[in-house]
HTML snippet that shows the backbone in 3Dmol.js (N, CA, C, O; Angstrom):
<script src="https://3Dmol.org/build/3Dmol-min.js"></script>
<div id="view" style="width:600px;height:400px;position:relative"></div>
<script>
const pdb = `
ATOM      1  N   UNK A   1       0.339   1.956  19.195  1.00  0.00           N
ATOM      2  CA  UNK A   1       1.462   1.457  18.425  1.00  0.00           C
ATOM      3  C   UNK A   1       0.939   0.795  17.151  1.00  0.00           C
ATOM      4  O   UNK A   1      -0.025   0.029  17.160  1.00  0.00           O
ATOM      5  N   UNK A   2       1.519   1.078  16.226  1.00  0.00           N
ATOM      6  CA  UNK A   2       1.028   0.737  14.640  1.00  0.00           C
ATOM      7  C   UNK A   2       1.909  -0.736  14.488  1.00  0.00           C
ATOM      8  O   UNK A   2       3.014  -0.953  14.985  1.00  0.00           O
ATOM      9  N   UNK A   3       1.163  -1.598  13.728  1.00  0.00           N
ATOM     10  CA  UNK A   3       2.205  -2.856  13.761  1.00  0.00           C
ATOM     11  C   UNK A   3       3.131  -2.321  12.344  1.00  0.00           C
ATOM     12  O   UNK A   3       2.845  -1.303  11.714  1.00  0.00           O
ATOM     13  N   UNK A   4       4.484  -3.399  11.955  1.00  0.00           N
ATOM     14  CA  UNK A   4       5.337  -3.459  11.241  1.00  0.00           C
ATOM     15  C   UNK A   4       4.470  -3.318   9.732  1.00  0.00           C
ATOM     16  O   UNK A   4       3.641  -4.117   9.296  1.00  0.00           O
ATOM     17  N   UNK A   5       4.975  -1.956   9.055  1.00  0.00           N
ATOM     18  CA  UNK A   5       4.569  -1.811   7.952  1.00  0.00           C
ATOM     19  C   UNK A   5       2.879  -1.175   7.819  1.00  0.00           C
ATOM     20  O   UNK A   5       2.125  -1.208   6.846  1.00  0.00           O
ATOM     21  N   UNK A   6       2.646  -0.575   9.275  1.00  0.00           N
ATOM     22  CA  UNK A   6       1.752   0.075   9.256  1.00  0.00           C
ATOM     23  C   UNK A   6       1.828   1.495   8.380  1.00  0.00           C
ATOM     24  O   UNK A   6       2.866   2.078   8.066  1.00  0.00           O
ATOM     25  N   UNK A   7       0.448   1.905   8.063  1.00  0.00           N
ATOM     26  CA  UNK A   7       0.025   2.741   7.245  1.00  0.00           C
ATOM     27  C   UNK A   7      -0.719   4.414   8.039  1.00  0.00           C
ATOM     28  O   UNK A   7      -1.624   4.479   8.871  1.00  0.00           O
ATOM     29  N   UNK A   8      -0.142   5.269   7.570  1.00  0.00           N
ATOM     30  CA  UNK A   8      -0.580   6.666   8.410  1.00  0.00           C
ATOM     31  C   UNK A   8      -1.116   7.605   7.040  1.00  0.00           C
ATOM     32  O   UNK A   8      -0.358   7.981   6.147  1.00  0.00           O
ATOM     33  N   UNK A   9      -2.328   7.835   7.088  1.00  0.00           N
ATOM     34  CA  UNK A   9      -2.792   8.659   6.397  1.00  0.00           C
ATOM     35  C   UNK A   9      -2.516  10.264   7.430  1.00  0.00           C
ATOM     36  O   UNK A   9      -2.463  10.209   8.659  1.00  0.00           O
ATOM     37  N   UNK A  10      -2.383  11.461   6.723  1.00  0.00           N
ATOM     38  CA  UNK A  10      -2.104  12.641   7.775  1.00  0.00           C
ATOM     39  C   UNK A  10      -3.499  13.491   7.312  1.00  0.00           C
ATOM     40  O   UNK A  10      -3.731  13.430   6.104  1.00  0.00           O
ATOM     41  N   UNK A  11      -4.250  14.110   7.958  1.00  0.00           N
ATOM     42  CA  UNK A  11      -4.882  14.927   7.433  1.00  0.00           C
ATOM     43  C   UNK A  11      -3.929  16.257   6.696  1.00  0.00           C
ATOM     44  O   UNK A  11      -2.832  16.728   6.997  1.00  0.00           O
ATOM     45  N   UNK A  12      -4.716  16.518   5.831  1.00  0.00           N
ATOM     46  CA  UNK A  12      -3.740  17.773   4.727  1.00  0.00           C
ATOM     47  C   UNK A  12      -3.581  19.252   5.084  1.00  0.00           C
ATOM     48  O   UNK A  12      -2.924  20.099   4.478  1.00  0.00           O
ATOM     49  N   UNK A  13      -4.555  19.435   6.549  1.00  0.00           N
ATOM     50  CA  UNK A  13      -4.056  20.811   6.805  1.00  0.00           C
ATOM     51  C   UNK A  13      -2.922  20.919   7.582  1.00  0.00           C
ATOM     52  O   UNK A  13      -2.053  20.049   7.642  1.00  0.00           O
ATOM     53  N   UNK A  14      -2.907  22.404   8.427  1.00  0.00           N
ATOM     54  CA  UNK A  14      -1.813  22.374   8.590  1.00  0.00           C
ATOM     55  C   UNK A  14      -0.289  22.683   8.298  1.00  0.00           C
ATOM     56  O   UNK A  14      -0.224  22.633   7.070  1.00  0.00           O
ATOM     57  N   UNK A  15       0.852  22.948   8.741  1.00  0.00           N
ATOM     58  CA  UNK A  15       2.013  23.017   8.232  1.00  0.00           C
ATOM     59  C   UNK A  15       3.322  21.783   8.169  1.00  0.00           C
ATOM     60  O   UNK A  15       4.308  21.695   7.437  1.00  0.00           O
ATOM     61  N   UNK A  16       2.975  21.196   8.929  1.00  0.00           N
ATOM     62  CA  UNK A  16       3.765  20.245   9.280  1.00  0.00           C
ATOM     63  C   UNK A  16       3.995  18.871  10.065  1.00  0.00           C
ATOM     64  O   UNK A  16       2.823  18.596  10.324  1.00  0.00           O
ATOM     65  N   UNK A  17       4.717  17.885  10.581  1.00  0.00           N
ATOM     66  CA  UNK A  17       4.502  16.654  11.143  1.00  0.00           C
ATOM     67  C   UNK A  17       5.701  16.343  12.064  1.00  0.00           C
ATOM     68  O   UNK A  17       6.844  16.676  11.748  1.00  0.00           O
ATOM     69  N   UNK A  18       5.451  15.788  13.048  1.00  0.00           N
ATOM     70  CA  UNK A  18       6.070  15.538  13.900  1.00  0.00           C
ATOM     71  C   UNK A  18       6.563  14.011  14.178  1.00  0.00           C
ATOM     72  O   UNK A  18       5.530  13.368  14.363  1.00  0.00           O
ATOM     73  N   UNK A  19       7.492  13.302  14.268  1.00  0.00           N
ATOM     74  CA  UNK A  19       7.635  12.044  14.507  1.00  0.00           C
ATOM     75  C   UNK A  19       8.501  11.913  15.340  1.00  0.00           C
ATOM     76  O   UNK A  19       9.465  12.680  15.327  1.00  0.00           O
ATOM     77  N   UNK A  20       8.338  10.461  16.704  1.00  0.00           N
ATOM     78  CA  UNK A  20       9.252  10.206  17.562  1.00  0.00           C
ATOM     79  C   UNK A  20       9.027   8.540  17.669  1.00  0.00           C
ATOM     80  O   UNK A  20       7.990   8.175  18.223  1.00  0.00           O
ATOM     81  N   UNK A  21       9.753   7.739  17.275  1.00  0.00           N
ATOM     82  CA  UNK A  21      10.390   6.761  17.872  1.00  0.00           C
ATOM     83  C   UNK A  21      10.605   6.214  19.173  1.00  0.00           C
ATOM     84  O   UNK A  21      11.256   6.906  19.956  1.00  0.00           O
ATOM     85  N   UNK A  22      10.122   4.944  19.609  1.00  0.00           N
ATOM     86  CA  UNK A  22      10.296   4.596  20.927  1.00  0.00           C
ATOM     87  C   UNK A  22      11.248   3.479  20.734  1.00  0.00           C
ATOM     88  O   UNK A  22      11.562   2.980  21.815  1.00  0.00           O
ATOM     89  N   UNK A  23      11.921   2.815  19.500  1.00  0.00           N
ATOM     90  CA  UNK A  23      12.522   2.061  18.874  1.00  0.00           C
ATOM     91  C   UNK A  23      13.310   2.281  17.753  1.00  0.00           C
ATOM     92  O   UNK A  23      12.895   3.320  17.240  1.00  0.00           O
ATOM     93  N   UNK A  24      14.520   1.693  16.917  1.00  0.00           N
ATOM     94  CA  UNK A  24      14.954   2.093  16.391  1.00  0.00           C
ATOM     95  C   UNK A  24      13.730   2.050  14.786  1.00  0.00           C
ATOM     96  O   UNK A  24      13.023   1.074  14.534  1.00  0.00           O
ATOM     97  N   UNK A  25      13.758   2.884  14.228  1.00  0.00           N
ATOM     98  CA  UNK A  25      12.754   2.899  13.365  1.00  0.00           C
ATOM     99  C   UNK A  25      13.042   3.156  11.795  1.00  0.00           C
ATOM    100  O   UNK A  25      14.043   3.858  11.648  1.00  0.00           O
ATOM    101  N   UNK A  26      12.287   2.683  10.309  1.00  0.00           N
ATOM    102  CA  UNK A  26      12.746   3.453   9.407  1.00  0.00           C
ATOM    103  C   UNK A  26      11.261   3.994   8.856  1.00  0.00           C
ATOM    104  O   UNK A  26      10.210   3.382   9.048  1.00  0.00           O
ATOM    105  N   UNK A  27      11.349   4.934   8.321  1.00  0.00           N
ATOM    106  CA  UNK A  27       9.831   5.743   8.348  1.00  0.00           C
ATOM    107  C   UNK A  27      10.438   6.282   6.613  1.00  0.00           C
ATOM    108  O   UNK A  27      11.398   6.932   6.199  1.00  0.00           O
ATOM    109  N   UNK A  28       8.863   5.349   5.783  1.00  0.00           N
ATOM    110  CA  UNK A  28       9.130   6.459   4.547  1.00  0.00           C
ATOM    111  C   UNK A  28       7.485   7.153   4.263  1.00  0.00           C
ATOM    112  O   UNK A  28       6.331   6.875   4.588  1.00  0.00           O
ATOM    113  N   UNK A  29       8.214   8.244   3.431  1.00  0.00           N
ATOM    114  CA  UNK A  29       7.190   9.727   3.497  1.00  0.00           C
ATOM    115  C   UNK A  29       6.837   9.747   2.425  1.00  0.00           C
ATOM    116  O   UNK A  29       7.770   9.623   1.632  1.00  0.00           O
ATOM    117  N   UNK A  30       5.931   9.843   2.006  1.00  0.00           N
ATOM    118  CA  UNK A  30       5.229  10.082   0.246  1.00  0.00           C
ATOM    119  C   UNK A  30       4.166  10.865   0.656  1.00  0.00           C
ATOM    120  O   UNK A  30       3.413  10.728   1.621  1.00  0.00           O
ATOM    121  N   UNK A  31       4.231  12.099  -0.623  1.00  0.00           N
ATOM    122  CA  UNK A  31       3.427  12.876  -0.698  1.00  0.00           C
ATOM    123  C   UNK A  31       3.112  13.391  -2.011  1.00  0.00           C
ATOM    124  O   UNK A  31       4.020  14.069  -2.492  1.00  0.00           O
ATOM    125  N   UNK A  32       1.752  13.217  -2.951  1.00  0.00           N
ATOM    126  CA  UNK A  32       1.122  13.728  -3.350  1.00  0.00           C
ATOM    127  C   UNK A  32      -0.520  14.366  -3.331  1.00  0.00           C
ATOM    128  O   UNK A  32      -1.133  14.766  -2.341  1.00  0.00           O
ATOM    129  N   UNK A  33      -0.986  14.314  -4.739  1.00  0.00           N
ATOM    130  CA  UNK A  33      -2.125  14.969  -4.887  1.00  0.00           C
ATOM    131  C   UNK A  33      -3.120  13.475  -4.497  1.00  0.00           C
ATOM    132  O   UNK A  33      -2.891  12.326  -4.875  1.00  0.00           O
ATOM    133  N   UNK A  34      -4.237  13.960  -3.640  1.00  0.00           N
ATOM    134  CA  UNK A  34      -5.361  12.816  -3.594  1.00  0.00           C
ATOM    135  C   UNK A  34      -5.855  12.380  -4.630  1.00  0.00           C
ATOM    136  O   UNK A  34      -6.055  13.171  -5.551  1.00  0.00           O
ATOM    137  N   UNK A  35      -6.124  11.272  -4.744  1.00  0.00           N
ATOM    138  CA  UNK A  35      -6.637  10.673  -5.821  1.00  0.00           C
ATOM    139  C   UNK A  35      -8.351  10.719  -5.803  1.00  0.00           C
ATOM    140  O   UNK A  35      -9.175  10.302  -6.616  1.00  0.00           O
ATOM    141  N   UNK A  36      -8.447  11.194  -4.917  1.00  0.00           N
ATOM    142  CA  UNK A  36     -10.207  11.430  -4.614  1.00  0.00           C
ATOM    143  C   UNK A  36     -11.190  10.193  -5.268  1.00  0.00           C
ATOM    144  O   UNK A  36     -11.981  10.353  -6.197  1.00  0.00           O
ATOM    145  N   UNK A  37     -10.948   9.012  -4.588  1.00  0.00           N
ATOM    146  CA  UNK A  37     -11.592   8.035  -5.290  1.00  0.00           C
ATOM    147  C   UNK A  37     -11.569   6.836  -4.015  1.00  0.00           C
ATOM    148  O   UNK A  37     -10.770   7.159  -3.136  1.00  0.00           O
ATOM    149  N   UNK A  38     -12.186   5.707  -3.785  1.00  0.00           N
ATOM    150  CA  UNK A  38     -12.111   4.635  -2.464  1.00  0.00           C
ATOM    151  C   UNK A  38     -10.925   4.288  -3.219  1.00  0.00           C
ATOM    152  O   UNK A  38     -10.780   4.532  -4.416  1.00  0.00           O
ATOM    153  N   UNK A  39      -9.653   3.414  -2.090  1.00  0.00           N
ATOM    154  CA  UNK A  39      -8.969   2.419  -2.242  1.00  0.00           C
ATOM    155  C   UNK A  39      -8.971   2.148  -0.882  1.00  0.00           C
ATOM    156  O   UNK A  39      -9.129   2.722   0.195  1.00  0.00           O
ATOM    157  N   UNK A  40      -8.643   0.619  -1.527  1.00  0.00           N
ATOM    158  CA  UNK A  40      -8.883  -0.955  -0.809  1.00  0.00           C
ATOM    159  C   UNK A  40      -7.287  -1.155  -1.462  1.00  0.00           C
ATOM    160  O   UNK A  40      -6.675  -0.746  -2.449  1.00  0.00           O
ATOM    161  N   UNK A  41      -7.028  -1.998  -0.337  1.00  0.00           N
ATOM    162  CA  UNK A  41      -5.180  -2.788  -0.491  1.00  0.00           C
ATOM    163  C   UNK A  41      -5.206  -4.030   0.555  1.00  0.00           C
ATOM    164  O   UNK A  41      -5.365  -3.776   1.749  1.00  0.00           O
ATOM    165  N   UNK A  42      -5.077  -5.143   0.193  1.00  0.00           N
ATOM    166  CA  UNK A  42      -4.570  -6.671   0.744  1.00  0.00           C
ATOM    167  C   UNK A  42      -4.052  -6.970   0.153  1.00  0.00           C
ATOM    168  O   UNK A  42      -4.401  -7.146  -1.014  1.00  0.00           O
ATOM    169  N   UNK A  43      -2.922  -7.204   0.597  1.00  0.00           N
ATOM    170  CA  UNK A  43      -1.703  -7.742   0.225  1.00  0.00           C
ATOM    171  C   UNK A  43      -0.633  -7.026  -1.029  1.00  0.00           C
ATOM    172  O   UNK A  43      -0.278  -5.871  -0.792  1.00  0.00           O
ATOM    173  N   UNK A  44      -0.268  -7.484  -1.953  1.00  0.00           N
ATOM    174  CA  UNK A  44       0.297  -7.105  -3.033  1.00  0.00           C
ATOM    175  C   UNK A  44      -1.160  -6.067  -4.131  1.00  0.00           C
ATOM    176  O   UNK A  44      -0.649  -5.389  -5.023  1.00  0.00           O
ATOM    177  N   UNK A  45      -1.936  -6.021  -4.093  1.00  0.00           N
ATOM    178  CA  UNK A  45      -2.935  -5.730  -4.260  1.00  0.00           C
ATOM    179  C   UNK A  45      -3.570  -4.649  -3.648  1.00  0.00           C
ATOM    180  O   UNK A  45      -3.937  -4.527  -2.479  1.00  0.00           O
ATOM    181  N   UNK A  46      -3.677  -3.644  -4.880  1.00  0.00           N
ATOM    182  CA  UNK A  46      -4.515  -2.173  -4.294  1.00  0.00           C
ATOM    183  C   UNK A  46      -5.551  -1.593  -5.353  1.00  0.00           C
ATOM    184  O   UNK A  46      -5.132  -1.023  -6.361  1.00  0.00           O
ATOM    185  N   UNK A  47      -6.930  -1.752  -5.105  1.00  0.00           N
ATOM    186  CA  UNK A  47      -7.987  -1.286  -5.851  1.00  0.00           C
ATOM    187  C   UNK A  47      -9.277  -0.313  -5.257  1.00  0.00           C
ATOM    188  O   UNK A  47      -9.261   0.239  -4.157  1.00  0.00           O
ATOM    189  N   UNK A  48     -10.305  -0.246  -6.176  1.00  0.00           N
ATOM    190  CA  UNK A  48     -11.195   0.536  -5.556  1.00  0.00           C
ATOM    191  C   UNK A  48     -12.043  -0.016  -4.520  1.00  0.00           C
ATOM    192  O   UNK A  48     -12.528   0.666  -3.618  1.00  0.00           O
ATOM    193  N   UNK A  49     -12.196  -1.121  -4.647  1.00  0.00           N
ATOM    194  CA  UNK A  49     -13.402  -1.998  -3.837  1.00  0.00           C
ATOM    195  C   UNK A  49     -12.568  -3.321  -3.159  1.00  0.00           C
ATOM    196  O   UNK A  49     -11.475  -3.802  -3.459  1.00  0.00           O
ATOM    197  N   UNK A  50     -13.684  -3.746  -1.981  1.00  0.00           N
ATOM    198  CA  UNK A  50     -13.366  -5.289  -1.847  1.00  0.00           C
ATOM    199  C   UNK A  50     -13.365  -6.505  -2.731  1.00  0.00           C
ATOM    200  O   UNK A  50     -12.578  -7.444  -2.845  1.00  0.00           O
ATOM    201  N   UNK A  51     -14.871  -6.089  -3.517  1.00  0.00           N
ATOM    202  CA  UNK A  51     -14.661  -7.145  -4.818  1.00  0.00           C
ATOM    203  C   UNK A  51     -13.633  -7.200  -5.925  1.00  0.00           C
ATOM    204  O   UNK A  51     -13.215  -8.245  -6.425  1.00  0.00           O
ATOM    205  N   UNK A  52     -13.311  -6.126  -6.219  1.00  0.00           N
ATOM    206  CA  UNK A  52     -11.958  -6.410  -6.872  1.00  0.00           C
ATOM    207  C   UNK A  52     -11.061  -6.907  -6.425  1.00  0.00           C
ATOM    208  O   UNK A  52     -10.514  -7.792  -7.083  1.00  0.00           O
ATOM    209  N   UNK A  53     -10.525  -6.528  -5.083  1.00  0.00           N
ATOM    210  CA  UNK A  53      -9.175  -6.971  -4.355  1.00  0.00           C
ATOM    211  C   UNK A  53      -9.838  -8.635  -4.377  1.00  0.00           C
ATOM    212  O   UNK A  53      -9.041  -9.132  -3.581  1.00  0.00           O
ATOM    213  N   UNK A  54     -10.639  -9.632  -4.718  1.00  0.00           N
ATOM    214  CA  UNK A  54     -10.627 -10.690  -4.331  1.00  0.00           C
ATOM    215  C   UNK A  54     -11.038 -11.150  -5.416  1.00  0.00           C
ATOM    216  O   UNK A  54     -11.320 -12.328  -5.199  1.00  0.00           O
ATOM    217  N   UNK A  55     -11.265 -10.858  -6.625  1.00  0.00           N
ATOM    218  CA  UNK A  55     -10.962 -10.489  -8.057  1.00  0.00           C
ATOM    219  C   UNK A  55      -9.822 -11.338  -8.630  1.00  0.00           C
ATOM    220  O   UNK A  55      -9.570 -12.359  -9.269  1.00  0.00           O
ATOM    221  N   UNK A  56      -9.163 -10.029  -7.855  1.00  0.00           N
ATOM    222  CA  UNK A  56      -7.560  -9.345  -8.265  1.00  0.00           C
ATOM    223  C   UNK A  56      -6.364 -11.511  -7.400  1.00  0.00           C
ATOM    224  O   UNK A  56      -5.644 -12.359  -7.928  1.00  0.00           O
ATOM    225  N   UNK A  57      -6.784 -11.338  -6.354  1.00  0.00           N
ATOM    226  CA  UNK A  57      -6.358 -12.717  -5.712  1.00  0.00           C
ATOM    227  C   UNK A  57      -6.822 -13.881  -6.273  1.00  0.00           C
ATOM    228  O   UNK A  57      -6.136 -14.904  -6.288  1.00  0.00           O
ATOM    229  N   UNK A  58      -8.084 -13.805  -6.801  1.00  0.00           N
ATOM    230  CA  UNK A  58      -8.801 -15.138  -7.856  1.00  0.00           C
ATOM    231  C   UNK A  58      -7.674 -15.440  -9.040  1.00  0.00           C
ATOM    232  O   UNK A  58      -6.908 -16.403  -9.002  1.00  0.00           O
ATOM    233  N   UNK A  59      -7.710 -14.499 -10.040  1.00  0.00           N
ATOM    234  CA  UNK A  59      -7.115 -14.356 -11.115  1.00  0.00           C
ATOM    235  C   UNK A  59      -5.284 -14.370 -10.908  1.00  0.00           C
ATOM    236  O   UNK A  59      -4.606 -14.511 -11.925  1.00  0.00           O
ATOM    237  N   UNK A  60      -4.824 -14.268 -10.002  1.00  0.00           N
ATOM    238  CA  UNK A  60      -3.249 -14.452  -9.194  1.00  0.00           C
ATOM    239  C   UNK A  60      -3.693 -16.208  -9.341  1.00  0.00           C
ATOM    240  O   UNK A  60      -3.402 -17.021 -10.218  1.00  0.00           O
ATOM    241  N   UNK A  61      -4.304 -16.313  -8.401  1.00  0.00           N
ATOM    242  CA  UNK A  61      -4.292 -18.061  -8.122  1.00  0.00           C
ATOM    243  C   UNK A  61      -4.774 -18.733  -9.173  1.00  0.00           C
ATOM    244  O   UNK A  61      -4.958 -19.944  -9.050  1.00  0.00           O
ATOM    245  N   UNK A  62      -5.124 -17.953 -10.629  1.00  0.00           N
ATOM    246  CA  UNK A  62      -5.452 -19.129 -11.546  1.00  0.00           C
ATOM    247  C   UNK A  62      -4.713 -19.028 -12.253  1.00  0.00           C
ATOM    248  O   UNK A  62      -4.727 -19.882 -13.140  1.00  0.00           O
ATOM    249  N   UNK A  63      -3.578 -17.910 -12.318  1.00  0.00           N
ATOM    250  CA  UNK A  63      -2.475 -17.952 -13.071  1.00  0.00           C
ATOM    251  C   UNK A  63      -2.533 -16.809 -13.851  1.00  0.00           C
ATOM    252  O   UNK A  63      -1.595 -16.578 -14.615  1.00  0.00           O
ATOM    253  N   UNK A  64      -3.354 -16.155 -13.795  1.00  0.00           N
ATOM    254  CA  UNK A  64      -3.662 -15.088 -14.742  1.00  0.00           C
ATOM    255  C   UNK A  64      -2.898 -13.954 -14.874  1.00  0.00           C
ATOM    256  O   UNK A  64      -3.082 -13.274 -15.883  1.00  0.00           O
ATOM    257  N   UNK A  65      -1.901 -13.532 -13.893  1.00  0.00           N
ATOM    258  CA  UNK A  65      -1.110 -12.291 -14.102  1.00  0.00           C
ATOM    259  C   UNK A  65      -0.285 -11.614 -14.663  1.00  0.00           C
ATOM    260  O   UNK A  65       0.122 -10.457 -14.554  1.00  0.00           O
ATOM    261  N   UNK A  66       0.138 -13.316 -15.910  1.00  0.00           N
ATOM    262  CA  UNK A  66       1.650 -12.846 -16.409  1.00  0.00           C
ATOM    263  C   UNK A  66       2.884 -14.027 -15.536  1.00  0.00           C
ATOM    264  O   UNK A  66       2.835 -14.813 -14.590  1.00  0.00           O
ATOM    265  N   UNK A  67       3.561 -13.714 -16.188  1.00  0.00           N
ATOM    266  CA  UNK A  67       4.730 -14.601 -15.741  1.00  0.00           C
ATOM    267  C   UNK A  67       5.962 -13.218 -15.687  1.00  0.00           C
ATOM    268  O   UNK A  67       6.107 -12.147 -16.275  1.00  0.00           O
ATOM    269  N   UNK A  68       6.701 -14.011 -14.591  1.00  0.00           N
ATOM    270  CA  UNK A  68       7.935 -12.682 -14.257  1.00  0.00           C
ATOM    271  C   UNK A  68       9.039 -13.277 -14.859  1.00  0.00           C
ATOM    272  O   UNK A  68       9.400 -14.449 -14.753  1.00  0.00           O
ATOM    273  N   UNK A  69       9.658 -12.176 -15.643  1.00  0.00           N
ATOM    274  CA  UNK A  69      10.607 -12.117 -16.648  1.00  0.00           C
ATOM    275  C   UNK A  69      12.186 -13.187 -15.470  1.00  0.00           C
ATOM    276  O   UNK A  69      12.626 -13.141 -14.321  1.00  0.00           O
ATOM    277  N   UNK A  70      12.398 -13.838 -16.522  1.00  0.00           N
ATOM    278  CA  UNK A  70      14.188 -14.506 -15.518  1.00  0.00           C
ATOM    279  C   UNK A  70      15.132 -14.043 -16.474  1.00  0.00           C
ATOM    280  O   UNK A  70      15.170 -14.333 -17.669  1.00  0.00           O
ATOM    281  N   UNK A  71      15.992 -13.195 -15.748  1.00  0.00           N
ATOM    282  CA  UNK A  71      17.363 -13.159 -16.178  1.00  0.00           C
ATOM    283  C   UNK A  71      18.675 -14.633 -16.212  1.00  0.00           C
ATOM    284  O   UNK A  71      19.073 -15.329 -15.279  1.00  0.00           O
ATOM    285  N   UNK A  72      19.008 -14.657 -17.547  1.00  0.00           N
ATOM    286  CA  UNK A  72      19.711 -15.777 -17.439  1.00  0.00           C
ATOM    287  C   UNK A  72      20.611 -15.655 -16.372  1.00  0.00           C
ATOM    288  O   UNK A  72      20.826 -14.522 -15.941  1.00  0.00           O
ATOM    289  N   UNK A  73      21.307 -16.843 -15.753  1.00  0.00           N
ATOM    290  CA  UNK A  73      22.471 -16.773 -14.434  1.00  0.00           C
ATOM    291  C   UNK A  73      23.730 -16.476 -15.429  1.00  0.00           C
ATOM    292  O   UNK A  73      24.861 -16.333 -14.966  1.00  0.00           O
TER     293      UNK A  73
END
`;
const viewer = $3Dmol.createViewer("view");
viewer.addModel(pdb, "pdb");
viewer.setStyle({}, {cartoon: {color: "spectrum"}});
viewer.zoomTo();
viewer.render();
</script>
């Protein structure tokens, strides 16, 4: 059992995929071309390496990312 918001890579051969539910479930499907390169992902955060992804969390916690736009109320 995969926990909540688990991740399924499929191998690419083949014709097709099968899925069954032991719970009520919502399952989304994305499919493209490989990017043929490492990725690393924690959290909000997806790069090539570990050192970046902790990089990438340094520079978040020093403020570095930008500020998110507010719509007036």
């Amino acid at each position: 059992m995969r926990p909540e918001g688990g991740l399924v890579i499929f191998d690419r051969s083949g014709d097709g995929i099968s899925v069954r539910a032991q719970t009520n479930a919502k399952l989304l499907v994305m499919g493209g071309e490989p990017i043929t390169e490492p990725v690393v992902g924690r959290g909000p955060f997806v790069m090539n390496t570990h050192a970046e992804i902790e990089k990438a969390f340094e520079e978040y916690q020093r403020g570095l990312m930008g500020e998110i736009a507010r719509v007036p109320a």
